[in-house]
C-alpha positions in Angstrom: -8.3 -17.1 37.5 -6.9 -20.3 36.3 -9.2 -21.3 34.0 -9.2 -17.6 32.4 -5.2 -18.0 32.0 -5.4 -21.5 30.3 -8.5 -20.5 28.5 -7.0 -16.8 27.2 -3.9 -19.5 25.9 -5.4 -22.0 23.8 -8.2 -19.2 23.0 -4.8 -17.2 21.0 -3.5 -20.7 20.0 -6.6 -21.2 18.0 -6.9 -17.8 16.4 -3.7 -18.1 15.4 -5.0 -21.1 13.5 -7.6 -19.7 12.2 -5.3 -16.6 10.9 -2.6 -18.8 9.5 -5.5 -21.0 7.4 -6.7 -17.5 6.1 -3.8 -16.5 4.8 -3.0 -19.4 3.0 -6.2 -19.4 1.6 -5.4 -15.8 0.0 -2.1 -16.9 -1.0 -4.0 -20.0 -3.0 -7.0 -18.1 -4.3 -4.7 -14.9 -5.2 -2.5 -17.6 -7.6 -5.8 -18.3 -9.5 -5.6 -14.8 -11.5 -4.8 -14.4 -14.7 -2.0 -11.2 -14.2 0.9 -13.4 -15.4 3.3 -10.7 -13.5 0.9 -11.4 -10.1 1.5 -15.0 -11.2 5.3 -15.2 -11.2 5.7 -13.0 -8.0 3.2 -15.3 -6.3 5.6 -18.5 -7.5 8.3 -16.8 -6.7 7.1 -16.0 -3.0 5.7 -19.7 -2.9 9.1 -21.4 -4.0 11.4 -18.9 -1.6 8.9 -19.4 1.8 9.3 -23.6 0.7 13.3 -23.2 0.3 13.2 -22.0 3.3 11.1 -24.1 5.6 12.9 -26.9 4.2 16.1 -25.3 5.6 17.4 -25.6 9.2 17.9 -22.3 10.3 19.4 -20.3 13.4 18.4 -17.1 15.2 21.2 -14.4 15.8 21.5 -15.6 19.2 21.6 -19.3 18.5 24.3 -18.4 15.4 26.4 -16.3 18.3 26.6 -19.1 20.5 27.7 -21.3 17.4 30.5 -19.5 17.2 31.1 -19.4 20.8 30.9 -15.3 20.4 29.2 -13.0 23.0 25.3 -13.3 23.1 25.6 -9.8 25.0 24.6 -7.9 22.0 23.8 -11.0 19.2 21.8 -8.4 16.8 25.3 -6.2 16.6 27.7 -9.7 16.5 26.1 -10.7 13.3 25.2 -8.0 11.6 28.9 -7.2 11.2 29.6 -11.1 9.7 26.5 -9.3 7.8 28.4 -6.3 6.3 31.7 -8.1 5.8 29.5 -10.8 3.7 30.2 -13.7 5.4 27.0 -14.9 5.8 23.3 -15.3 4.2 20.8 -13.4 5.7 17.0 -14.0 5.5 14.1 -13.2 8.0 11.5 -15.7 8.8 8.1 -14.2 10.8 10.2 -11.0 11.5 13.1 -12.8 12.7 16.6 -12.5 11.4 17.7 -16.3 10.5 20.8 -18.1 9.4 21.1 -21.1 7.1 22.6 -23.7 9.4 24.5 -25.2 6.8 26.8 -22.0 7.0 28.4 -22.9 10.4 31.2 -25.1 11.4 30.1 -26.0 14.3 33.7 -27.9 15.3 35.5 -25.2 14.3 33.0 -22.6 15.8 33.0 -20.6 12.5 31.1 -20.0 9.5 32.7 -21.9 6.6 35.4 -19.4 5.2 33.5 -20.9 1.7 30.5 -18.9 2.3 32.3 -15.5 2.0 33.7 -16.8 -1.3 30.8 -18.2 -2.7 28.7 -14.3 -2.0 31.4 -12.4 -3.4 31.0 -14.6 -6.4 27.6 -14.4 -6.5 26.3 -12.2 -9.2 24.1 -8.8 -9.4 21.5 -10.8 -10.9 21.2 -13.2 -8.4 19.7 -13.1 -5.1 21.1 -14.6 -1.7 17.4 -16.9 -2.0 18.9 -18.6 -5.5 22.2 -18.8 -3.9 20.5 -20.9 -1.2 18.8 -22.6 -3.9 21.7 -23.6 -5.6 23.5 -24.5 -2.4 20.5 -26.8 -1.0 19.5 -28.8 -3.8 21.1 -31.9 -5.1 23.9 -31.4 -7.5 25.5 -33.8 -10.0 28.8 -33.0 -9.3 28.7 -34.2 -5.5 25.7 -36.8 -5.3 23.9 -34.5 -3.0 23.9 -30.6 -2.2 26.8 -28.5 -2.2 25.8 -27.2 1.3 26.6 -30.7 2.8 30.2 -30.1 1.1 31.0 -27.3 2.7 34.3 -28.3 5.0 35.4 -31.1 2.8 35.0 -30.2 -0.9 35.0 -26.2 -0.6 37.8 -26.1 -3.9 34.8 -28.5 -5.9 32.2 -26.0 -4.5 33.2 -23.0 -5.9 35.0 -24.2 -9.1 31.0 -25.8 -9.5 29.4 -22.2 -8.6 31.8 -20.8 -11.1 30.6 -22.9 -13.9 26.9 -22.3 -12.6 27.3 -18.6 -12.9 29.2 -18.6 -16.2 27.0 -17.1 -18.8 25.3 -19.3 -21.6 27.1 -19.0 -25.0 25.7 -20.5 -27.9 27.4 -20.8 -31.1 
């Protein structure tokens, strides 16, 4: 019976190899068309799924304990930071995740920043460019405005502002 139990478990391990290798291999051979729409969907799903996994993330019951909140009922707790827009939202294998970045962990919080920045944020942009913009290296601060959070949040959002303005040309 034991050798069935420890069998069953690296028998699912592997298939779950063998599943994730598949769909990557879709994924890769589906980017080979020539649908330029199917194209820019497919590097648009490629470049959110590696913002991402290159982000630390939390699950609602790791974000609740963050903030030192009840983990009673951790799917209600956040989704009401949710609806007040307080925080950026994505979902990762069917689980709701949080951007680490977001929390202070001192102050058990999430930086008051983040509420700003997503009011700011326009209709054309989506919470995944937001994250963009907030992970990746900006000129302003020597590295990305995410790591600012806490210490520069006045720099931040005067730097989203001029981000967002729209280009004039004369």
């Amino acid at each position: 019976a034991a050798f069935v139990v420890v069998f069953a478990k690296r028998f699912s391990g592997e298939i779950d190899k063998v599943v994730n290798a598949y769909r990557l291999m879709l994924r890769e051979s589906l980017a080979k068309g020539n649908d330029p729409d199917l194209q820019a969907a497919l590097n648009r799903a490629r470049l959110q799924e590696k913002i991402l996994a290159s982000t630390s993330m939390v699950d609602q019951a790791q974000a609740c304990e963050l903030l030192g909140l009840s983990g009673t009922n951790p799917s209600a707790t956040m989704k009401r930071k949710e609806e007040k827009r307080e925080i950026l939202r994505f979902t990762l294998d069917g689980r709701v995740s949080y951007p680490l970045f977001q929390f202070d962990v001192e102050g058990r919080r999430i930086f008051p920043v983040m509420a700003k920045l997503i009011a700011l944020k326009p209709d054309t942009w989506s919470d995944f460019r937001l994250l963009h913009w907030l992970t990746r290296p900006h000129l302003d601060f020597g590295a990305a405005p995410a790591e600012k959070l806490g210490a520069q949040e006045t720099e931040v959002v005067a730097a989203f502002k001029r981000e967002i303005l729209p280009a004039e040309h004369g």
